[in-house]
Structures are given as structure tokens and as C-alpha cells.
Legacy VTK file of the C-alpha trace (Angstrom):
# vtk DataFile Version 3.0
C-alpha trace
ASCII
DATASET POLYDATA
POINTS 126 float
0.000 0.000 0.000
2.782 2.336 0.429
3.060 2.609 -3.106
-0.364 3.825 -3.439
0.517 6.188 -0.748
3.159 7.732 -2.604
1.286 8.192 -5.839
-1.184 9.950 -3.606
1.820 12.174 -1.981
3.152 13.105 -5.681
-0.454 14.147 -7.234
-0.894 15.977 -3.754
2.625 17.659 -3.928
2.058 17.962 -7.220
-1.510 19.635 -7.045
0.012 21.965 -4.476
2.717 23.330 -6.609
0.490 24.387 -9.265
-2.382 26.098 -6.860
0.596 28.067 -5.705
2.028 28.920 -9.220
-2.257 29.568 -10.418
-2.081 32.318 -7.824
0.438 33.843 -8.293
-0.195 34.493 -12.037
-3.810 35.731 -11.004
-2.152 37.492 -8.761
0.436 39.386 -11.265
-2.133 39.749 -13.926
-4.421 41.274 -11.493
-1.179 44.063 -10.797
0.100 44.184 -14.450
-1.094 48.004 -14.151
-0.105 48.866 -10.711
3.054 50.936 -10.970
6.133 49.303 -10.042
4.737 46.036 -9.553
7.143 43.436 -9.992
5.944 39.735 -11.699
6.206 37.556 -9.224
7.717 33.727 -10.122
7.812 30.576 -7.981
10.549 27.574 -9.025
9.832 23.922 -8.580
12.348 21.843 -6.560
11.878 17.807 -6.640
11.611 16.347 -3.376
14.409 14.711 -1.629
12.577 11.057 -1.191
12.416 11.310 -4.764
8.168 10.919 -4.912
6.668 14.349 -5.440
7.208 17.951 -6.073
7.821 21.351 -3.762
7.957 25.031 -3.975
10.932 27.084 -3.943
10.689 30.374 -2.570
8.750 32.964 -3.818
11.132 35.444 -5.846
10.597 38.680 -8.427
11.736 38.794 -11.831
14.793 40.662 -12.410
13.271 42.445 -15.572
13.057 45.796 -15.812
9.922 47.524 -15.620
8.370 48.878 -18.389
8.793 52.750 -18.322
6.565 55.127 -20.448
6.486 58.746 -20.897
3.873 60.842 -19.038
5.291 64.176 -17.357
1.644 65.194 -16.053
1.302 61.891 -14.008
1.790 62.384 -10.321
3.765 59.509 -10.069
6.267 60.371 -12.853
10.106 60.825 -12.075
12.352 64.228 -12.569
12.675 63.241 -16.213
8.618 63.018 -16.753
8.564 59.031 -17.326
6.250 56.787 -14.860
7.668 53.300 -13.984
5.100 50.071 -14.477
5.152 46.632 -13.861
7.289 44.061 -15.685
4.296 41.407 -16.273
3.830 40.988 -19.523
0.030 39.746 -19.658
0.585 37.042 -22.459
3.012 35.513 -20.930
0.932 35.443 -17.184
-2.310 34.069 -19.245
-0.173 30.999 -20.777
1.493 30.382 -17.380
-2.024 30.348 -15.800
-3.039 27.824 -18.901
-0.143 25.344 -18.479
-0.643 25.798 -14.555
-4.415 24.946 -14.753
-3.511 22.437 -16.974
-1.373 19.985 -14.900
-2.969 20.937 -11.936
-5.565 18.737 -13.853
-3.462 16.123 -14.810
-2.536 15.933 -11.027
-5.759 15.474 -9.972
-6.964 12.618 -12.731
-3.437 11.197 -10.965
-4.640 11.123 -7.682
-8.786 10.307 -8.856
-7.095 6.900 -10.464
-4.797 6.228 -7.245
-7.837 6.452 -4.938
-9.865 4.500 -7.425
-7.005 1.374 -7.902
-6.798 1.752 -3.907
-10.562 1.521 -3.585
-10.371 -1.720 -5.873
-7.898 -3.185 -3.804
-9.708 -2.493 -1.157
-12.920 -4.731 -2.575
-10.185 -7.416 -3.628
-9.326 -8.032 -0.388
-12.664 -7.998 1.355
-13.924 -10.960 -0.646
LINES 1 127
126 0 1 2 3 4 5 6 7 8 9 10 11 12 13 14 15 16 17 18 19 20 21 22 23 24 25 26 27 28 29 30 31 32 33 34 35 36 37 38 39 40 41 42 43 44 45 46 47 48 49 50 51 52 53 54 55 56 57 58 59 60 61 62 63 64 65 66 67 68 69 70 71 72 73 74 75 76 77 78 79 80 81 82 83 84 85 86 87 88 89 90 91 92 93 94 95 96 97 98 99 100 101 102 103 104 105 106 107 108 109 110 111 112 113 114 115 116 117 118 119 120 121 122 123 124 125
């Protein structure tokens, strides 16, 4: 059974990591106009027993901010340019695609592990 158990861990692990990577591209898509927001990125790290996946920490990208000319915004610099946010919304709305996406695949992974458990389960009753 402990193999069934591990399957389990890895869709779990698994379902985790992309519910935290989901949110966070709402969450920078949601900010792609809020003035120098910075996209945030998560990394995935495989786990040390070998059977599932985990979050790294939570970082910001590195790129520069997108900076556009406006000298009568309050916010603008000495120079008359106001500094955005680095999230380029294409990019966020195919990260929240592929994110939703095996999130999915996690979860048909752990529906068929409960299901082959729940058969074994019968097996061994009769």
C-alpha cells in the first residue's frame, strides 16, 4: 500500500505546486497596471525522497519595468517618465493555462490512485 501512498503524496505535492504557481499568475495579472509592480515567479524543486514535487521560494523577476512617458502623471520621475510593472500579460495568461492544466493532470493522478486503492480495497474484502 505504500506505493499507493506515494502516488497519492506526488499528485498531492504535485496539485500543491500548481495552486501556488495559479495564484500567483492571477495574482500578477491582477497588478500588471499597478506601478512598479514586480511579476512575481515561484521555481519547482523535486523532493528529496524522490516521490513528489515542492515550492521554492517565492522570488521577483529581475526584468526591468516597463517605463513610459507621461510628465503630467503624479507619479512620474524628474525626467517626466512613470515606472510600471514588468508582467507581460501574455506571458501570465499561458502560465495560468499550463498551470491549470497539470494541476488537472494531477488530480486525474490522484482520482485513479484512490480508485485502484478503492479496488484493492474490494479485492481483499472478498
Amino acid at each position: 500500500m505504500s506505493d499507493l501512498q506515494d502516488a497519492l503524496g506526488a499528485a498531492l505535492s504535485g496539485m500543491r505546486a500548481q495552486s501556488l504557481r495559479l495564484r500567483l499568475s492571477a495574482e500578477n495579472i491582477a497588478n500588471a497596471d499597478t506601478p512598479g509592480y514586480r511579476r512575481k515567479l515561484v521555481s519547482f524543486e523535486g523532493m528529496v525522497d524522490g516521490a513528489g514535487v515542492q515550492t521554492g521560494p517565492v522570488r521577483l523577476d529581475p526584468a526591468p519595468p516597463a517605463r513610459r512617458y507621461d510628465p503630467t502623471s503624479p507619479l512620474a520621475d524628474a525626467e517626466g517618465y512613470v515606472t510600471g510593472s514588468n508582467v507581460n500579460l501574455v506571458l501570465e495568461i499561458a502560465d495560468a493555462r499550463e498551470a491549470s492544466r497539470s494541476y488537472e493532470a494531477n488530480l486525474k493522478m490522484f482520482e485513479q490512485t484512490r480508485a485502484m486503492s478503492q479496488a484493492l480495497l474490494d479485492l481483499l474484502r472478498r
